[in-house]
C-alpha positions in Angstrom: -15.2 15.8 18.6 -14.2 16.1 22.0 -10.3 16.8 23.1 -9.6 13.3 24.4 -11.7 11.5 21.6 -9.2 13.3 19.4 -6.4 12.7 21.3 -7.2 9.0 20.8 -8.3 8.9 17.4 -5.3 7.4 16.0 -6.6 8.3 11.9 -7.1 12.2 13.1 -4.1 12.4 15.0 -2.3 10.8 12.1 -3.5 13.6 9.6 -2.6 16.3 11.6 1.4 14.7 12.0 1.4 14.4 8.6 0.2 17.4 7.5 1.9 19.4 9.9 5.1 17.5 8.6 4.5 18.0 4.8 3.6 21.7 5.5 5.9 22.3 8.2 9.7 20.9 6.7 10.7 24.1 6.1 10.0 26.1 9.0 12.1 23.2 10.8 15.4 23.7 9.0 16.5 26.1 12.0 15.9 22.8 14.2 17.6 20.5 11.9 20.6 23.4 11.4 20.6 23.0 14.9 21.0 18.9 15.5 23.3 18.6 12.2 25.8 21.7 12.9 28.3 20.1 10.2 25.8 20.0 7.3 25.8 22.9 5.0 22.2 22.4 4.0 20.5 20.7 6.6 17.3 20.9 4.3 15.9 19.2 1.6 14.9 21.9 -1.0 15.3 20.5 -4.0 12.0 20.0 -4.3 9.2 20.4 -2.2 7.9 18.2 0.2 4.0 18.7 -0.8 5.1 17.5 -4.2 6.9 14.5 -3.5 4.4 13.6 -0.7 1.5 13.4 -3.4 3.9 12.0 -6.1 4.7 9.3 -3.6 0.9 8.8 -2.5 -0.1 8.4 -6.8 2.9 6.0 -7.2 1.3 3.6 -4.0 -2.4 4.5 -5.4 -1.5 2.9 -9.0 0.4 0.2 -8.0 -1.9 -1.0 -5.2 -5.1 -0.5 -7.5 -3.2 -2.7 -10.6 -2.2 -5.8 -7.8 -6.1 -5.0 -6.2 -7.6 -5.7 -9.9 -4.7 -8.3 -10.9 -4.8 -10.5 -7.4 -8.2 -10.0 -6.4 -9.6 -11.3 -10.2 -7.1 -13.5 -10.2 -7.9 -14.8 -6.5 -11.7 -15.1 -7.7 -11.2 -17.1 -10.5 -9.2 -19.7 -9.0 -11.7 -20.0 -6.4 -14.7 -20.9 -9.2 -15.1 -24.3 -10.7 -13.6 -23.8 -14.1 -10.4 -22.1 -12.7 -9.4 -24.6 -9.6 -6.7 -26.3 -11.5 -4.7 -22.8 -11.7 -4.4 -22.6 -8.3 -1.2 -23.7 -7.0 0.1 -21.8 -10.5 -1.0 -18.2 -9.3 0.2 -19.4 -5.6 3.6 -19.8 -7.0 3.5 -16.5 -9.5 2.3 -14.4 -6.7 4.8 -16.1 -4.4 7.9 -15.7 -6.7 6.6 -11.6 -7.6 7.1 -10.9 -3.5 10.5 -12.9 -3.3 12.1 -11.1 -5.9 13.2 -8.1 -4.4 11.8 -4.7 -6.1 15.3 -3.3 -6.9 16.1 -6.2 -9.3 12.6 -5.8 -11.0 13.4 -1.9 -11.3 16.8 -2.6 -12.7 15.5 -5.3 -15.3 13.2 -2.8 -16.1 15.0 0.3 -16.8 16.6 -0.9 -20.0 13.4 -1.3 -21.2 11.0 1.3 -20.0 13.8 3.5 -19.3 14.1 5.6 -16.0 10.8 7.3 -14.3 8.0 5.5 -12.4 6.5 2.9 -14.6 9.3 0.5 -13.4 8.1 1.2 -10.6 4.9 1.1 -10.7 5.8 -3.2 -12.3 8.0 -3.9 -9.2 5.5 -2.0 -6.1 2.4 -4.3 -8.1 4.1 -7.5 -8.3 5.1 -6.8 -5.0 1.6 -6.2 -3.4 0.0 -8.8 -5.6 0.5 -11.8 -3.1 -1.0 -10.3 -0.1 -4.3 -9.4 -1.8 -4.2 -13.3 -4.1 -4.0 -14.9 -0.5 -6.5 -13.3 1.1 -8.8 -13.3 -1.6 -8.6 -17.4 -2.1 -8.9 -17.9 1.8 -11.5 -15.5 2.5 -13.7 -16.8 -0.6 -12.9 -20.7 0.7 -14.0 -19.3 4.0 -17.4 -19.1 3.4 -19.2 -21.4 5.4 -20.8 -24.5 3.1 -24.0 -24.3 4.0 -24.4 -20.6 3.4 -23.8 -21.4 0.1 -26.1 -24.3 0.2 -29.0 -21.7 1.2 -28.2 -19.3 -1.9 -28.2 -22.2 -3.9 -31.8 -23.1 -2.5 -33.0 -19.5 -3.0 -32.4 -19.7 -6.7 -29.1 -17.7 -7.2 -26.2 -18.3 -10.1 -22.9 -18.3 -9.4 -22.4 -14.7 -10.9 -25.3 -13.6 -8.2 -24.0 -15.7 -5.4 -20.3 -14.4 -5.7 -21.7 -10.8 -5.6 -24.3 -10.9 -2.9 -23.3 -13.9 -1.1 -19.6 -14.6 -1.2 -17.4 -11.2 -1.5 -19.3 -9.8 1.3 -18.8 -12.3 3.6 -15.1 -12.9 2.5 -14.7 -8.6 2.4 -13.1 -8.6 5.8 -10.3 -10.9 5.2 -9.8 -9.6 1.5 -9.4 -6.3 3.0 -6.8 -7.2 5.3 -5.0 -8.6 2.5 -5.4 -5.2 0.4 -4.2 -3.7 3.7 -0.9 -5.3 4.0 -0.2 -4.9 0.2 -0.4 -0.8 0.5 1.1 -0.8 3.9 4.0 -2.7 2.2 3.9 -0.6 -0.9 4.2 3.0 1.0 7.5 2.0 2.3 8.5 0.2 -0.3 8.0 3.1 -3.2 10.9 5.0 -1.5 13.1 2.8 -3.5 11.5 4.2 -6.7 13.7 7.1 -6.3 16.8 5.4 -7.6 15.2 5.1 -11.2 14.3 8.6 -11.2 10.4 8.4 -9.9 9.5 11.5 -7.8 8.7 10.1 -4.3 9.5 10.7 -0.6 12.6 8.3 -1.4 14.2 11.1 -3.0 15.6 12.8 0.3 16.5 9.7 1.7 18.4 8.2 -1.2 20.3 11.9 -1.7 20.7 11.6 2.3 23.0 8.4 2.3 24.8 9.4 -1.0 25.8 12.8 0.3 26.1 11.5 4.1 23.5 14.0 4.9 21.7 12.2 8.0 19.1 15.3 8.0 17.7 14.4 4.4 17.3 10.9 5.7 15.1 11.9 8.6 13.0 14.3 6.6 12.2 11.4 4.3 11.8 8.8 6.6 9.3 10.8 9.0 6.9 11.7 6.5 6.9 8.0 5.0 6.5 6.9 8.3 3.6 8.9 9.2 1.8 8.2 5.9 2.2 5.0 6.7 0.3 5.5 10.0 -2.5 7.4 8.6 -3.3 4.9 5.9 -3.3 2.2 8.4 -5.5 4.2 10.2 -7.8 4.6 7.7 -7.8 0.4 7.3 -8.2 0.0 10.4 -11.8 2.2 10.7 -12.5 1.0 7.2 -12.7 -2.5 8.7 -14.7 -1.6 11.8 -17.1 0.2 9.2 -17.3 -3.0 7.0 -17.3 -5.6 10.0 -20.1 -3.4 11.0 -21.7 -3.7 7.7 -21.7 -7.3 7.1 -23.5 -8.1 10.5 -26.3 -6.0 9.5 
């Protein structure tokens, strides 16, 4: 790859930041000592930043994967005959999951599951899961009626046309739907932190209860640029797909 192409790869410029960041905290604390004079520890070392990055990346994996299997079934079957009634039902559920904000879920769920990440894991999927229902029903009602009328002529079953015919046609918009739902979830996992889940939120959350502005920054830069590679990543997963289905 050429210098400029790299320059304006936005995915491989991403995963350098990142990794440079991730690998690089420590070596920074003279900087940070630096901007924060008044800070006694203007580093986060309680635990390391390679650990919480890929704590913090498993916690978004899971939770993504469970609303990805949860919407995107659930999207499918209200889009087939026998399942068309249940529509404006899973509308509403998926609806009410993304209005009710994550930090009530995690602190209904704490007396129950008790502290660690699988409240959190309930609150980041019921979080993404409207996203990915959405975009699953419209990209599935967005296949063109005669399309369908053709694989109907060519012999296929529903089971076969939904494989062959419909999810890859409707794969662009459902992945822009999955897209938004991790997008959402990377920042939103922070949070986790306050029930005792291992995740970049840790810094940050210590940060603003101990006034400690340098904690905060640490945190938030390294969500940040996660959030820029995986985007990334979408965004030439699409073009790869887009691509694809014109074949």
């Amino acid at each position: 790859m050429a210098p400029r192409d790299f320059l304006t790869d936005r995915l491989m410029l991403g995963l350098v930041v990142l990794v440079a960041l991730v690998l690089g905290m420590p070596s920074l604390k003279p900087l940070f000592a630096t901007l924060f004079p008044r800070l006694d520890r203007p580093l986060y070392e309680a635990e390391s930043f390679v650990s919480l990055t890929l704590d913090h990346m498993a916690l978004v994996g899971a939770s993504s994967l469970a609303a990805i299997l949860l919407g995107g079934g659930a999207g499918i079957a209200v889009t087939r005959p026998w399942g068309r009634e249940f529509r404006g039902l899973l509308e509403t559920v998926a609806t009410m999951g993304q209005t009710f904000p994550p930090v009530a879920v995690l602190a209904l769920a704490v007396p129950v599951m008790g502290f660690g990440p699988e409240p959190a894991l309930i609150a980041l999927t019921l979080y993404a899961l409207l996203p990915v229902v959405e975009n699953t029903v419209a990209g599935l009602d967005g296949v063109p009626p005669p399309v369908l009328d053709s694989a109907r002529g060519l012999g296929m079953g529903p089971t076969e046309m939904l494989f062959r015919v419909e999810l890859p046609l409707a794969a662009p918009v459902i992945l822009a739907g999955i897209r938004t739902a991790v997008i959402v979830n990377v920042g939103t996992a922070a949070i986790a932190s306050t029930v005792g889940a291992k995740t970049l939120g840790l810094p940050i959350i210590v940060g603003l209860n101990g006034s400690n502005q340098a904690y905060v920054i640490q945190g938030a830069l390294i969500v940040a640029a996660l959030a820029v590679v995986i985007d990334a990543g979408f965004d030439r997963l699409a073009g790869w797909l887009t691509r694809w289905s014109q074949r």
